[in-house]
PAZAGU-125088 format. One record per atom (N, C-alpha, C): residue number from 1; residue in one letter; atom name; x, y, z. Coordinates in steps of 0.02 Angstrom, whole numbers, plus 50000, padded with zeros to 5 digits. Layout:
% residues N
+-----+-----+------+-------+-------+-------+
!   n ! res ! atom !    c1 !    c2 !    c3 !
+-----+-----+------+-------+-------+-------+
! NUM !   a !   CA !     X !     Y !     Z !
...
+-----+-----+------+-------+-------+-------+
***
This chain:
% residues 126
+-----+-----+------+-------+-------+-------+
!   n ! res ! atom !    c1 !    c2 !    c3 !
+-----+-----+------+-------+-------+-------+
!   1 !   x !    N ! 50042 ! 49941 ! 50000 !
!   1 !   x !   CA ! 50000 ! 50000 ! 50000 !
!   1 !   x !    C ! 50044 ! 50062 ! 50000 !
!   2 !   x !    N ! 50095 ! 50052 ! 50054 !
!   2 !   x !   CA ! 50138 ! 50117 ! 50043 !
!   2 !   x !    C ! 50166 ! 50141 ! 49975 !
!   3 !   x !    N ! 50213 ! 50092 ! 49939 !
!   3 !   x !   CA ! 50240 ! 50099 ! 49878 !
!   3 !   x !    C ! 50181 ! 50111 ! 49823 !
!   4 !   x !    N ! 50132 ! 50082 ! 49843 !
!   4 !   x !   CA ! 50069 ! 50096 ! 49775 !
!   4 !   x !    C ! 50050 ! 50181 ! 49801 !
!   5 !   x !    N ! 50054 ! 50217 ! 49861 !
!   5 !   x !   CA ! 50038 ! 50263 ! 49878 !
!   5 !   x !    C ! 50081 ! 50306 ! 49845 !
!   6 !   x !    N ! 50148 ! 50279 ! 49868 !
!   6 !   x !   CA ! 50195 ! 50344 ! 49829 !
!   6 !   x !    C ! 50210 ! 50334 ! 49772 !
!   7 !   x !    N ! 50181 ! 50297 ! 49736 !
!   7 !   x !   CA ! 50179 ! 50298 ! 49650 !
!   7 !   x !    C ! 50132 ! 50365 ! 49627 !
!   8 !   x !    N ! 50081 ! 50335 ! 49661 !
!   8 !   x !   CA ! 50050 ! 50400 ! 49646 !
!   8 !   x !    C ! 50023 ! 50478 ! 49665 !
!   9 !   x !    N ! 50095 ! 50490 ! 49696 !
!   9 !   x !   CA ! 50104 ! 50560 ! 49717 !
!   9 !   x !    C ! 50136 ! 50570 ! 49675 !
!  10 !   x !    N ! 50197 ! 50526 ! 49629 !
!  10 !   x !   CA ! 50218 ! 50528 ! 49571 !
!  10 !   x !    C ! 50196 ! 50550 ! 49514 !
!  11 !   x !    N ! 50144 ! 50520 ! 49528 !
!  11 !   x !   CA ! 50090 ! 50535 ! 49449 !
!  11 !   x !    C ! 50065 ! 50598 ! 49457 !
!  12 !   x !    N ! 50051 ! 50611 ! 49523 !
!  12 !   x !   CA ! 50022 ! 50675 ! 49539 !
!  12 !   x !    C ! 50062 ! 50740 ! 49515 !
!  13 !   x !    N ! 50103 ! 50729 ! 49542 !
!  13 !   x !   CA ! 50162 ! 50784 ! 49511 !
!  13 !   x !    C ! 50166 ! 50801 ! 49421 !
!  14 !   x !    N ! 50160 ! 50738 ! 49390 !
!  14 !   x !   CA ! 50143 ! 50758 ! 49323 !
!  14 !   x !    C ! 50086 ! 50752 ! 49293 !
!  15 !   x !    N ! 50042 ! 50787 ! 49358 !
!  15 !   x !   CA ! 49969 ! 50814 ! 49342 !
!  15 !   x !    C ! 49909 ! 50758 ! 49317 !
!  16 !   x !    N ! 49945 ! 50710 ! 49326 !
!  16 !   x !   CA ! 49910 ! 50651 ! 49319 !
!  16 !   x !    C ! 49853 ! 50619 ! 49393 !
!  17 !   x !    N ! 49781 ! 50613 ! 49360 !
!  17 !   x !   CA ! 49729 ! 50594 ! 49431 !
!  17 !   x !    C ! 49743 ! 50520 ! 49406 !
!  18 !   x !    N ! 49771 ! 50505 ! 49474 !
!  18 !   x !   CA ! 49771 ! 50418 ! 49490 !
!  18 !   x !    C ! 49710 ! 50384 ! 49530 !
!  19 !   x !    N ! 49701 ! 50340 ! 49501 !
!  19 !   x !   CA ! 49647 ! 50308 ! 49534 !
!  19 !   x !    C ! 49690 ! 50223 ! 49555 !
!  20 !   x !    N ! 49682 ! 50196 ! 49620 !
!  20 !   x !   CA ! 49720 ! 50139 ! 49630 !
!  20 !   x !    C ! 49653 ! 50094 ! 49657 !
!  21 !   x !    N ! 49650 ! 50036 ! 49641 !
!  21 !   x !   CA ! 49623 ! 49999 ! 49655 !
!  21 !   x !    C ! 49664 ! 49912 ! 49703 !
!  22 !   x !    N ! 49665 ! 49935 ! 49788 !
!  22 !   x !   CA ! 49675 ! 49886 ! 49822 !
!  22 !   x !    C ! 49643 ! 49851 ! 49876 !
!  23 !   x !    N ! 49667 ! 49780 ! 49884 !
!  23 !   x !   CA ! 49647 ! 49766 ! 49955 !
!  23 !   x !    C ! 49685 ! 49791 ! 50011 !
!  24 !   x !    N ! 49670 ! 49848 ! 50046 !
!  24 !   x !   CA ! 49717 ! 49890 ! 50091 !
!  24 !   x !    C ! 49679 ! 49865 ! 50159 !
!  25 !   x !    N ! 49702 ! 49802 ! 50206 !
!  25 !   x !   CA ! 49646 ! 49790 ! 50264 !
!  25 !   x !    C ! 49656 ! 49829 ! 50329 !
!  26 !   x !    N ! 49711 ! 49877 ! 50324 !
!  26 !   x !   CA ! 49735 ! 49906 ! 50384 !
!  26 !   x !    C ! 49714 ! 49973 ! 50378 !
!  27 !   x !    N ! 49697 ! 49997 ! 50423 !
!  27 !   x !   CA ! 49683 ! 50082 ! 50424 !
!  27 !   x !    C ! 49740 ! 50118 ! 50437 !
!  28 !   x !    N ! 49802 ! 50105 ! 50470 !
!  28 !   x !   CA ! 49842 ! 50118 ! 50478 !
!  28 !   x !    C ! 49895 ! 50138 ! 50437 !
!  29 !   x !    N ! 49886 ! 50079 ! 50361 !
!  29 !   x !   CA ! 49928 ! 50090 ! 50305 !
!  29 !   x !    C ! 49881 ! 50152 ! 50249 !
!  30 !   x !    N ! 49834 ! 50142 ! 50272 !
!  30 !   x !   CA ! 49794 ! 50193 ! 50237 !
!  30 !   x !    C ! 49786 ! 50264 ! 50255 !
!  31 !   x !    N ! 49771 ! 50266 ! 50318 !
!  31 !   x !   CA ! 49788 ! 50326 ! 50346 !
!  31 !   x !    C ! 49881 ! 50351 ! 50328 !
!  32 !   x !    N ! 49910 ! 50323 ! 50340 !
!  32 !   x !   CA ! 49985 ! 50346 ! 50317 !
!  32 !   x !    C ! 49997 ! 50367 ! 50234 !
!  33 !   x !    N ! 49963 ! 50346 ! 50193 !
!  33 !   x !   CA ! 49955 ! 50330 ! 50123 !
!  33 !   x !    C ! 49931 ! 50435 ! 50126 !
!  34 !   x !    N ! 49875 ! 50421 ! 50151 !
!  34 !   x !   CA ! 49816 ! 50494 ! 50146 !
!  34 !   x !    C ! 49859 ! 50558 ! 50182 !
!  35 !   x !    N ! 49900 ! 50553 ! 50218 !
!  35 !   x !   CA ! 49933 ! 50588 ! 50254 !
!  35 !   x !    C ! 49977 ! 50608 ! 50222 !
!  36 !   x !    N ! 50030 ! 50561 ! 50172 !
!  36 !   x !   CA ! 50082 ! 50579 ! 50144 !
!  36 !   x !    C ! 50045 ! 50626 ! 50061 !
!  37 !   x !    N ! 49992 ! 50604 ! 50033 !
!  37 !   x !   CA ! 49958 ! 50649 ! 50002 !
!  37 !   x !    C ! 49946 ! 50723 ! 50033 !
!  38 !   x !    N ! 49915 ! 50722 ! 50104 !
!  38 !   x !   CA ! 49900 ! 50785 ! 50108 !
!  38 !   x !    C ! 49954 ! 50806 ! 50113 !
!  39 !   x !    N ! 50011 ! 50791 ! 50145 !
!  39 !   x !   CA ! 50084 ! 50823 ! 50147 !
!  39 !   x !    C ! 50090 ! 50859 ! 50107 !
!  40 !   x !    N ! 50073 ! 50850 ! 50034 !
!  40 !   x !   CA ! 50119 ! 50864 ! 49969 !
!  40 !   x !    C ! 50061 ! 50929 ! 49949 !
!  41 !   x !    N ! 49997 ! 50911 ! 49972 !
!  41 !   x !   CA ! 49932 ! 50955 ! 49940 !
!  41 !   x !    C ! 49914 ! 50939 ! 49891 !
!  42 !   x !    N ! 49919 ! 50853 ! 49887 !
!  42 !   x !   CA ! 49873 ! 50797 ! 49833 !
!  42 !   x !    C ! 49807 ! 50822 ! 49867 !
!  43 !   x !    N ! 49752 ! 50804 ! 49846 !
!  43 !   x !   CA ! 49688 ! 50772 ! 49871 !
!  43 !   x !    C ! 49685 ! 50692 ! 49855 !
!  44 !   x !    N ! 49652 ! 50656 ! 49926 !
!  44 !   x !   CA ! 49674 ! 50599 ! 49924 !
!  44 !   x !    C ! 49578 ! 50560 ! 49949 !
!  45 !   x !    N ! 49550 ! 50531 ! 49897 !
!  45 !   x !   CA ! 49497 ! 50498 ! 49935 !
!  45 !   x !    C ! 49500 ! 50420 ! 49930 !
!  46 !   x !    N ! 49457 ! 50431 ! 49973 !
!  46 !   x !   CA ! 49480 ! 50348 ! 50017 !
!  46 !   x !    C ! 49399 ! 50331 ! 49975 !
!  47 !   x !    N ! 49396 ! 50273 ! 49928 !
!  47 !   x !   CA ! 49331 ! 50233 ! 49918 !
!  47 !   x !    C ! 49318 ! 50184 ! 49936 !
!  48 !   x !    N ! 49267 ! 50154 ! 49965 !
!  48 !   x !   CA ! 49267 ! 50093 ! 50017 !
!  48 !   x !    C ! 49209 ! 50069 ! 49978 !
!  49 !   x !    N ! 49237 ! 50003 ! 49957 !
!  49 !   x !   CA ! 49187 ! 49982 ! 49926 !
!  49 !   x !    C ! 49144 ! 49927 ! 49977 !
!  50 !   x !    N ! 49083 ! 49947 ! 49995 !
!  50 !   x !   CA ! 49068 ! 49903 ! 50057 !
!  50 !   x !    C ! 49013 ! 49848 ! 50018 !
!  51 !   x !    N ! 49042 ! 49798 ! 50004 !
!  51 !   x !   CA ! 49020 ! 49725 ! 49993 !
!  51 !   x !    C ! 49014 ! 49667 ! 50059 !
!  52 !   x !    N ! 48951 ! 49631 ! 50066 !
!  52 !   x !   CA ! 48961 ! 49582 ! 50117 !
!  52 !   x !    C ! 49016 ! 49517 ! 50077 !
!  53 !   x !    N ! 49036 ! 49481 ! 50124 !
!  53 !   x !   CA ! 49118 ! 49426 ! 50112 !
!  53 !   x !    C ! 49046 ! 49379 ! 50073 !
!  54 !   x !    N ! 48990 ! 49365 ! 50069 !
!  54 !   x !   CA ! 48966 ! 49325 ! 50046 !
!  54 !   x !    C ! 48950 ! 49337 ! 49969 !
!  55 !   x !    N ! 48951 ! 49393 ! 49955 !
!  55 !   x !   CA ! 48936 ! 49403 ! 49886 !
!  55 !   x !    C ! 49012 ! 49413 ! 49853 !
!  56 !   x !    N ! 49052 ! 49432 ! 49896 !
!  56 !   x !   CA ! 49115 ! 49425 ! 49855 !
!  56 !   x !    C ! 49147 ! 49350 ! 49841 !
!  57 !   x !    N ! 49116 ! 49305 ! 49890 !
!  57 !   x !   CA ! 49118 ! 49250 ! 49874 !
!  57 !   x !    C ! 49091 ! 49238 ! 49807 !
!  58 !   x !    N ! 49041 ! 49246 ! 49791 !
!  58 !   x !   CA ! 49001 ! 49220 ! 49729 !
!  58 !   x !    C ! 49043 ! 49262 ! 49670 !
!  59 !   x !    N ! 49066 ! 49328 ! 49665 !
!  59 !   x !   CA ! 49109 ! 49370 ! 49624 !
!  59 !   x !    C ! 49168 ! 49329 ! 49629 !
!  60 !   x !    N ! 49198 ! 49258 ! 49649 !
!  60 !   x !   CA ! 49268 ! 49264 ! 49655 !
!  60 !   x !    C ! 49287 ! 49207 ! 49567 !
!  61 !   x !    N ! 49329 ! 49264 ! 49535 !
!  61 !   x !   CA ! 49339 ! 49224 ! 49471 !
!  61 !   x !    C ! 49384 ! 49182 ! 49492 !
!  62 !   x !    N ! 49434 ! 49174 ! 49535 !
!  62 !   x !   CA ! 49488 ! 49134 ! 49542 !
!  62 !   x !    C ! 49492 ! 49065 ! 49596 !
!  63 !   x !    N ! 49422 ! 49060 ! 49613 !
!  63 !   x !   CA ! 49405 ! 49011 ! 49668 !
!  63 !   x !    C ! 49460 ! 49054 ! 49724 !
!  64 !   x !    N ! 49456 ! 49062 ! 49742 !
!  64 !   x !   CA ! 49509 ! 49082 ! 49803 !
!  64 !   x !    C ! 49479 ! 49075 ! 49878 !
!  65 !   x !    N ! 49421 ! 49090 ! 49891 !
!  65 !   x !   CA ! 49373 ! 49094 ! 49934 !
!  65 !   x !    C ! 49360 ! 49009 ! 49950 !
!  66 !   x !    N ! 49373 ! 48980 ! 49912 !
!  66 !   x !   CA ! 49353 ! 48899 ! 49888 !
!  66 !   x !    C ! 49421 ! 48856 ! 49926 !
!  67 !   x !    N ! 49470 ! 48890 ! 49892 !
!  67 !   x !   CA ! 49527 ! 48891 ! 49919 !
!  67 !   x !    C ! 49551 ! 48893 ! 50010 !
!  68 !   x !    N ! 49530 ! 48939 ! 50048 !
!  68 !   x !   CA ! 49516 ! 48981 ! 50099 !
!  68 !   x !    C ! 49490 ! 48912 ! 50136 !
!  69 !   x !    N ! 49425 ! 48896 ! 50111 !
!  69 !   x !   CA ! 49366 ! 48857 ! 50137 !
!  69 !   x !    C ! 49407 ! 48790 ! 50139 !
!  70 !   x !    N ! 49443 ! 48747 ! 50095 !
!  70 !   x !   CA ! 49468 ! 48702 ! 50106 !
!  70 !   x !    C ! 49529 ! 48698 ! 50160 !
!  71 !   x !    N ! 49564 ! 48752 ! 50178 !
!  71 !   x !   CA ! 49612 ! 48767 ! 50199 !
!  71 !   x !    C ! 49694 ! 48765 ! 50177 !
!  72 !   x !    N ! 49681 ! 48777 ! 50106 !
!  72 !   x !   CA ! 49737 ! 48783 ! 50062 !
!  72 !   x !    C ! 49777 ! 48824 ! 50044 !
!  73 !   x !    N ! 49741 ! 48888 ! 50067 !
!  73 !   x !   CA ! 49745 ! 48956 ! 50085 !
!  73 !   x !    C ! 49728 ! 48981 ! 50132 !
!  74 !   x !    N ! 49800 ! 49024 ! 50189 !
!  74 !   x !   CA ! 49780 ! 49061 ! 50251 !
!  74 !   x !    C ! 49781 ! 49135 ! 50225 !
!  75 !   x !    N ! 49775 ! 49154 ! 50298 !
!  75 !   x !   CA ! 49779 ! 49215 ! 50306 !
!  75 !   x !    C ! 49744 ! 49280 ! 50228 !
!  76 !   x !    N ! 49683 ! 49248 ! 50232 !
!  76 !   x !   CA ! 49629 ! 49279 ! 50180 !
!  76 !   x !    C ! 49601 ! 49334 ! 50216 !
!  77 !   x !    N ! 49609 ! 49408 ! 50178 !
!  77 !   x !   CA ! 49569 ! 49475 ! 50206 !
!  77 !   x !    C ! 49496 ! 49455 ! 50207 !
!  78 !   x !    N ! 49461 ! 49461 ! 50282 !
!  78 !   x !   CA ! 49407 ! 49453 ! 50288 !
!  78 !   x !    C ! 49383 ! 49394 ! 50316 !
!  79 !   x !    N ! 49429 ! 49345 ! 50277 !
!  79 !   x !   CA ! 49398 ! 49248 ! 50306 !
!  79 !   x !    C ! 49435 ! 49257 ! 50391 !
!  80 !   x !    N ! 49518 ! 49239 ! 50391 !
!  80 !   x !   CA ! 49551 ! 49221 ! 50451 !
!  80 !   x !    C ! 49604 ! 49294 ! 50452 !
!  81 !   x !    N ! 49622 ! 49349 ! 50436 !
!  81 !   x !   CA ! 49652 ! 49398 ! 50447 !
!  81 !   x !    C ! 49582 ! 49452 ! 50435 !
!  82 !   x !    N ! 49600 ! 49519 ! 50474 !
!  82 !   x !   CA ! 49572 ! 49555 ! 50488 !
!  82 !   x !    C ! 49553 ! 49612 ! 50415 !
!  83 !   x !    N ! 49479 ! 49635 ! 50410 !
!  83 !   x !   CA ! 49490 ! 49681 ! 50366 !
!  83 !   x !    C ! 49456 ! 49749 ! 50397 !
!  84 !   x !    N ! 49501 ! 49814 ! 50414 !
!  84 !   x !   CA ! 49465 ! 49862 ! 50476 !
!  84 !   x !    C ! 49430 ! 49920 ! 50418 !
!  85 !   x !    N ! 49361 ! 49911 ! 50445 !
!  85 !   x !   CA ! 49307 ! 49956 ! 50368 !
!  85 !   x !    C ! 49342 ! 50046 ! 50401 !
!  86 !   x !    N ! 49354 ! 50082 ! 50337 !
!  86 !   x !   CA ! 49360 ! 50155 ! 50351 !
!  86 !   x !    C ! 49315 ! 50173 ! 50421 !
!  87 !   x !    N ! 49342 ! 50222 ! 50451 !
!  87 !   x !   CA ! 49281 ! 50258 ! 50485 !
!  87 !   x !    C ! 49255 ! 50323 ! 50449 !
!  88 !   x !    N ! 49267 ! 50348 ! 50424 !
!  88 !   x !   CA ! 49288 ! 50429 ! 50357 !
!  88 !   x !    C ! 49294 ! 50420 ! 50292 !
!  89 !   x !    N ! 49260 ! 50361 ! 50250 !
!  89 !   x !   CA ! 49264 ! 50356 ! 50185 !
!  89 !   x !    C ! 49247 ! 50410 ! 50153 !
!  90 !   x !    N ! 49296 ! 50470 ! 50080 !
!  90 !   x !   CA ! 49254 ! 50516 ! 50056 !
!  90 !   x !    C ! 49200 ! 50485 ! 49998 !
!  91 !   x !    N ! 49199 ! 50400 ! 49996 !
!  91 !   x !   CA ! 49154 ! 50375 ! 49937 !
!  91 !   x !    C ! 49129 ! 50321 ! 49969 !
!  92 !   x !    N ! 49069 ! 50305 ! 49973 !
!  92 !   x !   CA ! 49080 ! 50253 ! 49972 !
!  92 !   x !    C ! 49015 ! 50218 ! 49917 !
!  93 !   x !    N ! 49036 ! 50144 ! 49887 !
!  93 !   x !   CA ! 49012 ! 50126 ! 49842 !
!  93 !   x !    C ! 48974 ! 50029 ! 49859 !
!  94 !   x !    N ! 48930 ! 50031 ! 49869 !
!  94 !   x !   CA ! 48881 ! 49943 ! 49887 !
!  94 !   x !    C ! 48876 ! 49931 ! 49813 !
!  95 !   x !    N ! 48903 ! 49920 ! 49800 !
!  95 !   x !   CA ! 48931 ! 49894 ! 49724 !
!  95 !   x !    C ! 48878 ! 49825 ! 49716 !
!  96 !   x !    N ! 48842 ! 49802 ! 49766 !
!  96 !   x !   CA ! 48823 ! 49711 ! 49757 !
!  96 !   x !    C ! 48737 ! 49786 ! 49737 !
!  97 !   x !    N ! 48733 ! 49803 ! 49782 !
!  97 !   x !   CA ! 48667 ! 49843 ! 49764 !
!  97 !   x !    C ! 48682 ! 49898 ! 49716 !
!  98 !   x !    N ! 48734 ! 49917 ! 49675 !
!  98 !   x !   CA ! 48712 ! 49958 ! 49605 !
!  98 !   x !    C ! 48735 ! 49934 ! 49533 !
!  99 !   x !    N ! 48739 ! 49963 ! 49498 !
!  99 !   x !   CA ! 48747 ! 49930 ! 49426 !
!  99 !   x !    C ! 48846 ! 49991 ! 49414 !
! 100 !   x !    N ! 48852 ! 49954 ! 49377 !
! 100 !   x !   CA ! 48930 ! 49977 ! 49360 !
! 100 !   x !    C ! 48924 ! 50037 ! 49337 !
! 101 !   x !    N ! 48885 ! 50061 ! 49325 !
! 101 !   x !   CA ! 48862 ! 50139 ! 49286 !
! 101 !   x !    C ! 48865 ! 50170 ! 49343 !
! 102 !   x !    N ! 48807 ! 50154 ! 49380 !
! 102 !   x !   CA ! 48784 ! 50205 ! 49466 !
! 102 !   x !    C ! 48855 ! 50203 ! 49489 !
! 103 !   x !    N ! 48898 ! 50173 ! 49499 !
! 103 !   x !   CA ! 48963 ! 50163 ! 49545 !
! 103 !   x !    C ! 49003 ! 50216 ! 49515 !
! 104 !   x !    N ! 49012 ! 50205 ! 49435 !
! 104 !   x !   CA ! 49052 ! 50253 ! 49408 !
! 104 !   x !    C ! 49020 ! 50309 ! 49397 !
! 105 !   x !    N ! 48985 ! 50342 ! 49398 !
! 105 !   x !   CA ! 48932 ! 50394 ! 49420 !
! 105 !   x !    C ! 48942 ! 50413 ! 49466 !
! 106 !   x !    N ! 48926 ! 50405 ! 49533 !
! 106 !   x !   CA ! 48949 ! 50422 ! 49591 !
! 106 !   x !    C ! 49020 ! 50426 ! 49601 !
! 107 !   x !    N ! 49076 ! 50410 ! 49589 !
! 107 !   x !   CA ! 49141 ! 50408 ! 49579 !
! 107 !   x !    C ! 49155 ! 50474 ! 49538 !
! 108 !   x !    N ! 49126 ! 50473 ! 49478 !
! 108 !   x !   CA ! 49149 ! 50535 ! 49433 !
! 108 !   x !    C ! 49101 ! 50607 ! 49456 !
! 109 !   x !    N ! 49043 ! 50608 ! 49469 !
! 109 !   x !   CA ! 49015 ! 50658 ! 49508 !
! 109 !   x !    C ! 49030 ! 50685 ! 49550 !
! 110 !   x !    N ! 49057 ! 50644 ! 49602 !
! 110 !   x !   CA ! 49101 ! 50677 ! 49671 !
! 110 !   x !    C ! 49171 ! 50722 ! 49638 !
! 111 !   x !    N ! 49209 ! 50674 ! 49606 !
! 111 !   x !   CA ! 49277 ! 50706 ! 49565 !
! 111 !   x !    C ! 49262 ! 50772 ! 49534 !
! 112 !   x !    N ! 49210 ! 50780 ! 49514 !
! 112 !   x !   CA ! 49184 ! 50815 ! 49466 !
! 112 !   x !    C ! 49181 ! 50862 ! 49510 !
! 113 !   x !    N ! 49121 ! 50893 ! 49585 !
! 113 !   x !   CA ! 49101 ! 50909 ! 49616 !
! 113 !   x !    C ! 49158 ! 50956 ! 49654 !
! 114 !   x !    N ! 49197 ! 50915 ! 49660 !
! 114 !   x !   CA ! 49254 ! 50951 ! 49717 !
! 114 !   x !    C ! 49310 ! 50972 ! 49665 !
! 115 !   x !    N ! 49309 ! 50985 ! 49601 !
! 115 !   x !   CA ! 49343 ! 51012 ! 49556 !
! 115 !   x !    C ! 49408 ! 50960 ! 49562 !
! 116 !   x !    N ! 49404 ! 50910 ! 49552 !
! 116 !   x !   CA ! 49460 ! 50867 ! 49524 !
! 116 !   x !    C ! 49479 ! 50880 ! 49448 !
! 117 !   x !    N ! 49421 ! 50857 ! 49409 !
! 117 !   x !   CA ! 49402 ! 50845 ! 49354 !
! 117 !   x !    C ! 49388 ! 50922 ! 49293 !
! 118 !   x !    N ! 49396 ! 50958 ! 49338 !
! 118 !   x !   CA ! 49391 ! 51031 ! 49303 !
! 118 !   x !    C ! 49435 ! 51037 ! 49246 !
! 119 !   x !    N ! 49408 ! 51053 ! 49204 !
! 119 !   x !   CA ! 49452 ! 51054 ! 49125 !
! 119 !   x !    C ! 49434 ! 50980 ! 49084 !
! 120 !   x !    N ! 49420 ! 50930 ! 49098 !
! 120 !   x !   CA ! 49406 ! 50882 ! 49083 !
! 120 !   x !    C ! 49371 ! 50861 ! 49013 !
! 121 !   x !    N ! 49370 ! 50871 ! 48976 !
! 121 !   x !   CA ! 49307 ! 50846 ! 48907 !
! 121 !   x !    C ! 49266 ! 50805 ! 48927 !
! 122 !   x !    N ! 49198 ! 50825 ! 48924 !
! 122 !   x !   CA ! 49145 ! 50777 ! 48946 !
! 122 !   x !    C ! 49147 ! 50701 ! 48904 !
! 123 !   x !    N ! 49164 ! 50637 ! 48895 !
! 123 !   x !   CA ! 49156 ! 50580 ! 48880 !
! 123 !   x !    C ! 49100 ! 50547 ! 48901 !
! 124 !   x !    N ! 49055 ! 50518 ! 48868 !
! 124 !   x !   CA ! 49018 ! 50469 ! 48883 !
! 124 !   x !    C ! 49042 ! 50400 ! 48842 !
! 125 !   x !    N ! 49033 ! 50347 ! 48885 !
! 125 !   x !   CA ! 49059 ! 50282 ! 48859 !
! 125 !   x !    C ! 49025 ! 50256 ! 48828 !
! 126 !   x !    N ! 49041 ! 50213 ! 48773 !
! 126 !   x !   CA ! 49008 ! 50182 ! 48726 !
! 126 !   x !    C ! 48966 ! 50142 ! 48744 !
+-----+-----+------+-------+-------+-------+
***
């Protein structure tokens, strides 16, 4: 999480909006992540995608969860290691209750909202 953090203060610097997509289960590495952004005077939001472990079960392309269950695999975020939910998410997205549009909608609206995205060419996706 740290090194994926300071990649993209990297990017930031050459004006580039990063978007990272991880399993980050510690608040601790996350909070440090958001801190070293505000340091610099990134804006940094935290999106929490709040799914129950049972439907990500059914989402899992890689059996892994299957995996977990047999005991072939330890220390799984959520099964037998800890996953600590934000207390301060600036997004958050129930992804099992919306459609991939509403998620990215709400994602780009907020960006939009707090002038991330200012200057931007409006795109709609095919």
């Amino acid at each position: 999480v740290r090194r994926t953090g300071e990649l993209s203060t990297l990017f930031s610097d050459a004006g580039i909006i990063t978007l990272v997509g991880l399993i980050s289960p510690y608040r601790a590495d996350r909070d440090a992540v958001r801190k070293r952004h505000e340091d610099q005077g990134i804006p940094f939001y935290e999106v929490f995608l709040d799914v129950p472990v049972d439907e990500l079960k059914k989402r899992d392309p890689k059996g892994q969860y299957k995996r977990v269950e047999s005991g072939e695999l330890k220390h799984f975020t959520c099964i037998d290691d800890p996953y600590e939910e934000p207390l301060h998410p600036e997004i958050t997205l129930k992804t099992h209750e919306l459609k991939i549009e509403e998620s990215s909608d709400i994602l780009f609206r907020t960006l939009e909202r707090d002038g991330i995205l200012v200057g931007a060419p409006k795109v709609t996706p095919p």
